[in-house]
C-alpha positions as CSV (number, residue, x, y, z in Angstrom):
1,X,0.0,0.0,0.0
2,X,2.4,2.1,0.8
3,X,4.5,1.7,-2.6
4,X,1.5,1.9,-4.2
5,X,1.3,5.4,-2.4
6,X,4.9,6.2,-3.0
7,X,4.4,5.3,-6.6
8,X,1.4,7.3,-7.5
9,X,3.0,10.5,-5.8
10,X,6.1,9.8,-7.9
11,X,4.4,10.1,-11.3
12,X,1.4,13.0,-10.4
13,X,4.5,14.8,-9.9
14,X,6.2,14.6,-13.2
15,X,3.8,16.3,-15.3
16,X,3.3,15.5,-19.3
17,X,6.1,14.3,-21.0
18,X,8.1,17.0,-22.3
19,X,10.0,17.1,-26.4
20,X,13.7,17.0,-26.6
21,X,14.7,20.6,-26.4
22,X,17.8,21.6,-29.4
23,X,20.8,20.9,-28.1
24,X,24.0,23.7,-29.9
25,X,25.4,20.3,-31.6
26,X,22.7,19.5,-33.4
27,X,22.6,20.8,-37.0
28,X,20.7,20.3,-40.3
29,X,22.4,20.4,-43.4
30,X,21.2,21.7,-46.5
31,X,22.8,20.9,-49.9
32,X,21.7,22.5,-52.9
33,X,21.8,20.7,-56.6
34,X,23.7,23.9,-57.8
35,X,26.6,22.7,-55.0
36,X,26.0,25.1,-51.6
37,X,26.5,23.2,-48.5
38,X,24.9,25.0,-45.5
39,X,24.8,23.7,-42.0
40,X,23.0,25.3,-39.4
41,X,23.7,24.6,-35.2
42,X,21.2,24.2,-32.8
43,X,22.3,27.7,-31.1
44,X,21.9,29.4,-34.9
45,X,25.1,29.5,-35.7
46,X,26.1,27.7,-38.9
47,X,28.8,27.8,-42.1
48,X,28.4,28.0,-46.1
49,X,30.8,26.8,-48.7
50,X,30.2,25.8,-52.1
51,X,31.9,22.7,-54.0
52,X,33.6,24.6,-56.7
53,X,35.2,26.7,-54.3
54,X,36.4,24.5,-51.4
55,X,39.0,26.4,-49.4
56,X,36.3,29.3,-49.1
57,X,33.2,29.4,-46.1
58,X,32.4,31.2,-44.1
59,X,31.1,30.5,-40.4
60,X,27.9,32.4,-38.9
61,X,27.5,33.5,-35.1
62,X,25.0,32.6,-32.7
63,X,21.6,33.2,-33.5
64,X,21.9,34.1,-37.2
65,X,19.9,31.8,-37.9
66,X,16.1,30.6,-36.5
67,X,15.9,27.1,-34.8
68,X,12.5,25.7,-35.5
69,X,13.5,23.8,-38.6
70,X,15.9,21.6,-36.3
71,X,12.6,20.4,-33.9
72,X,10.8,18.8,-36.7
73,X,11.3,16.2,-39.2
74,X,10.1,17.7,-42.9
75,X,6.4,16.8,-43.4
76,X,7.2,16.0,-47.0
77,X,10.9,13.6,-47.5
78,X,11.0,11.9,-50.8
79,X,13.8,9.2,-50.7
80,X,15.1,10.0,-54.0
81,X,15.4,13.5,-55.9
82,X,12.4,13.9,-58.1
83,X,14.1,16.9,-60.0
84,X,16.9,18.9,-59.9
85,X,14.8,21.6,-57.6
86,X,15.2,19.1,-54.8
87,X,17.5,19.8,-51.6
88,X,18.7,17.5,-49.7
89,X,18.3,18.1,-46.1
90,X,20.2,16.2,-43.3
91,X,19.1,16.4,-39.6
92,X,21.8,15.1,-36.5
93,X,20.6,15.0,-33.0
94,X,23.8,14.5,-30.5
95,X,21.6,13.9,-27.7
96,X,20.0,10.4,-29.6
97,X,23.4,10.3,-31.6
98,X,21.8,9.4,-34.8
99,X,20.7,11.8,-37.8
100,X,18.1,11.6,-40.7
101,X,18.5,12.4,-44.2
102,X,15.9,13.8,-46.7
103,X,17.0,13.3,-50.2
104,X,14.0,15.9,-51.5
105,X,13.0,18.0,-48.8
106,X,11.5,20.6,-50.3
107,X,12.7,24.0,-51.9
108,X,10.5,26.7,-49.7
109,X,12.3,26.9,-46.3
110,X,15.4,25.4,-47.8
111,X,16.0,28.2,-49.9
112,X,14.7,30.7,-47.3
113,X,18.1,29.7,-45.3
114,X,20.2,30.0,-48.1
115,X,19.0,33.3,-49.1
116,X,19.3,34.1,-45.5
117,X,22.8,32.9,-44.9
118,X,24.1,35.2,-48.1
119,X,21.9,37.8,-47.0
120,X,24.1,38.0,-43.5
121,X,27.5,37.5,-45.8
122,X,29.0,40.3,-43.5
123,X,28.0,39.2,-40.3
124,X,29.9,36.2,-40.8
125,X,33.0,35.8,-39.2
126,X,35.6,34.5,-42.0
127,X,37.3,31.1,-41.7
128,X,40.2,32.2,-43.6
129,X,40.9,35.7,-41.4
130,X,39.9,37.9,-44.7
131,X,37.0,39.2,-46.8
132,X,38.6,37.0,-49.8
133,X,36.0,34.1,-48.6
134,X,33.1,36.4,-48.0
135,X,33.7,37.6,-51.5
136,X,34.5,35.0,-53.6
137,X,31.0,33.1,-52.3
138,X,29.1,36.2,-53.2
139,X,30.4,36.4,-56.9
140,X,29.5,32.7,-56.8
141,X,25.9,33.0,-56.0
142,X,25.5,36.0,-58.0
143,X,26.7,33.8,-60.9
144,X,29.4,36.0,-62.1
């Protein structure tokens, strides 16, 4: 009786179960078909590079960048790219230690971030200690 007490106090006063908040290592990485790579931390921070132009990125500060997208799985994943609009999104949790990858998730928010992230260029703290990244990525998305 008295466990039975013990045991019924014990759970009354845990409340609802609660989600797993974002931890600063987790990230989701977006990869567009035209070859930008951009990952984005948990506490908003994040990077950008392109393929063609590998010993130039740049890395973001804290809070650049909104966290929602990191909470939620995409509510549309195809498992293979349907067309060449598709990005391909990759989710890591460090708390579960496992990640998730979307071969087509989707071009809306996807492209919101990228925009974003060259939008907020110069907030960006260089990985190469000069402007000679910051530029060089521009020219790149411009297309020139």
């Amino acid at each position: 009786m008295i466990r039975a007490l013990f045991l019924l106090v014990l759970f009354s006063c845990n409340g609802p179960g609660q989600s797993l908040p974002v931890d600063a290592l987790d990230y989701t990485e977006i990869e567009s078909p035209t070859g930008w790579r951009l990952r984005v931390y948990g506490d908003g921070g994040g990077s950008i590079s392109h393929e063609q132009l590998p010993t130039y990125h740049l890395h973001y500060p804290c809070q650049t960048f909104p966290a929602p997208h990191l909470r939620q799985r995409p509510k549309t994943c195809a498992s293979a790219p349907e067309s060449t609009a598709c990005n391909r999104a990759t989710y890591y949790s460090a708390l579960r230690d496992s990640s998730f990858s979307c071969a087509c998730a989707g071009a809306g928010w996807t492209n919101e971030l990228m925009v974003l992230a060259i939008d907020r260029m110069d907030e960006a703290v260089e990985a190469g200690g000069s402007e000679k990244s910051c530029r060089m990525l521009r020219r790149r998305w411009l297309g020139k």
